[in-house]
N, C-alpha and C positions, 0 to 999 in steps of 0.2 A: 357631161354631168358636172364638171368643175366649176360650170356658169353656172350651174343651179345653187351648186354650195356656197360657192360665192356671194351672192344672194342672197341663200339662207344665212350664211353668216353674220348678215347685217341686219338682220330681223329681231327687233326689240317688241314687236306687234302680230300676233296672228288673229285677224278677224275672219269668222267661219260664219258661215250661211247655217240657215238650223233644215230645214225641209230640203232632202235632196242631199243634203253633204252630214249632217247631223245626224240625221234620221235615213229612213231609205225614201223620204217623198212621199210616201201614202199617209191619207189623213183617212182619220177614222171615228165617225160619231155614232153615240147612242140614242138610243129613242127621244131621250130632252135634247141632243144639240149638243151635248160635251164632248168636246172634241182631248181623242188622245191620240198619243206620238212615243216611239218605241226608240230607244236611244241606246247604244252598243256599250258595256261597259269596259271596254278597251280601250273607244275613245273619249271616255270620262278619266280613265287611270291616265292614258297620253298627257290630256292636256292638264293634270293634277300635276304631272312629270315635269309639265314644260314650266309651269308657272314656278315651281321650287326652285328651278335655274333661274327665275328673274323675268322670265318673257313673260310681257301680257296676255292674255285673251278678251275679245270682243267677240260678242254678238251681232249682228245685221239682219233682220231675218225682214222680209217683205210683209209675212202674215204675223196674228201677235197666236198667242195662245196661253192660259197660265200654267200647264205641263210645261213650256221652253222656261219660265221663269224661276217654279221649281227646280228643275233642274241644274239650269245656270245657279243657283244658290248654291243646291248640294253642290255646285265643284269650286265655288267661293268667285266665278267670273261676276264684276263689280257694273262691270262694260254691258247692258242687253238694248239693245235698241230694235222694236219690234213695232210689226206696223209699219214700215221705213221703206212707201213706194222709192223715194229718192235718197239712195243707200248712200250717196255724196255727199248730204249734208251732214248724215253721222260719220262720215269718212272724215272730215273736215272738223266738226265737234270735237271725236279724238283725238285730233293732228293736234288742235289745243291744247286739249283739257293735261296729254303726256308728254307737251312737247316734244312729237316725232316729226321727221319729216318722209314724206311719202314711201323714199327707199328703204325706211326702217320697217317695213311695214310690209307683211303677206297675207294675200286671201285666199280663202278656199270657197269656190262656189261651181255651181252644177249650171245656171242656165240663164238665161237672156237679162234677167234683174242684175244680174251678179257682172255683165258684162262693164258698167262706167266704174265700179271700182276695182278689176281686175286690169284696165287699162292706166291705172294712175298706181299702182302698189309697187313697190323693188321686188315682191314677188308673188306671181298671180299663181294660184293652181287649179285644175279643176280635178274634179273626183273621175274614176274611171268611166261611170257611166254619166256622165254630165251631156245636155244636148248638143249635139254637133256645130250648130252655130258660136259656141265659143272655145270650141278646142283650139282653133288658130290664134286665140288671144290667152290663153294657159303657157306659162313659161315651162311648166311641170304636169304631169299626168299620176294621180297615184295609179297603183296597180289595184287596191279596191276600192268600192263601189259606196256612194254613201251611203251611212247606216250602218256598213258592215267592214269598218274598220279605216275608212280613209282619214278621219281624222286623227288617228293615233300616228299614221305613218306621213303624215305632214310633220305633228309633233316630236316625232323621230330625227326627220330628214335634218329640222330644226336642229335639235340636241347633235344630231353628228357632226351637221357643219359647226359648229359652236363650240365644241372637243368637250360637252357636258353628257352626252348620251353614257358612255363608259363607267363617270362616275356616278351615274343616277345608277347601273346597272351593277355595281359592287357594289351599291350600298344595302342591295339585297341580298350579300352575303353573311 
């Protein structure tokens, strides 16, 4: 576990997958074709939590949708890159745009898209139920499942190694 903090320690960048690590992966349309997506507000408070420390957040998401767009606004993420068959080149855009360099940088993603940039990040994670083809390239595993809390306890993992969790957690005294 100390290699993971480690790790997390150096992370100025968390980019999340939105279908599957966001959400819980089900899409869901109505009779016209409007597609909606059900998003946990735990991990909206997390990654509100992480940004007031200073860490960025990204979006990568493979599908667009304008529910992920709304929402990335309600949490004020600046970063959405949607539509993105090759997750690399917005891996690469950001690497610019915040000058980091790769080890600054964590992903959270669930399945085969998520695979070339979870191979080049200082820290990759998959969510608990993520498909088995990339759990051998996850440096970390959360304990839940996307949609239903994993990215709050990425945003966590983040704030503990950092030594900021604590004081985000008394300032709600």
């Amino acid at each position: 576990m100390q290699e993971i903090l480690n790790r997390a320690a150096a992370v100025r960048l968390v980019i999340f997958d939105v279908d599957g690590v966001l959400t819980d992966g089900k899409l869901f349309f109505d009779d016209q074709g409007r597609e909606y997506k059900s998003f946990h507000a735990r991990d909206g408070h997390g990654i509100k939590l992480l940004r007031r420390t200073g860490v960025e957040v990204a979006v990568i998401s493979g599908r667009k949708a304008e529910s992920v767009g709304r929402r990335m606004a309600s949490l004020g993420i600046e970063h959405v890159y949607q539509g993105q068959e090759n997750k690399l080149a917005a891996l690469e855009d950001l690497c610019g745009r915040l000058g980091l360099r790769h080890e600054q940088i964590a992903h959270v993603g669930d399945d085969l898209l998520d695979l070339p940039l979870m191979r080049r990040v200082g820290l990759s994670v998959a969510v608990a139920d993520a498909h088995c083809s990339i759990l051998n390239y996850a440096h970390w595993r959360t304990t839940l499942r996307g949609g239903e809390g994993a990215a709050r306890e990425v945003c966590d993992l983040v704030m503990r190694a950092q030594g900021t969790l604590n004081g985000i957690i008394e300032s709600y005294f």
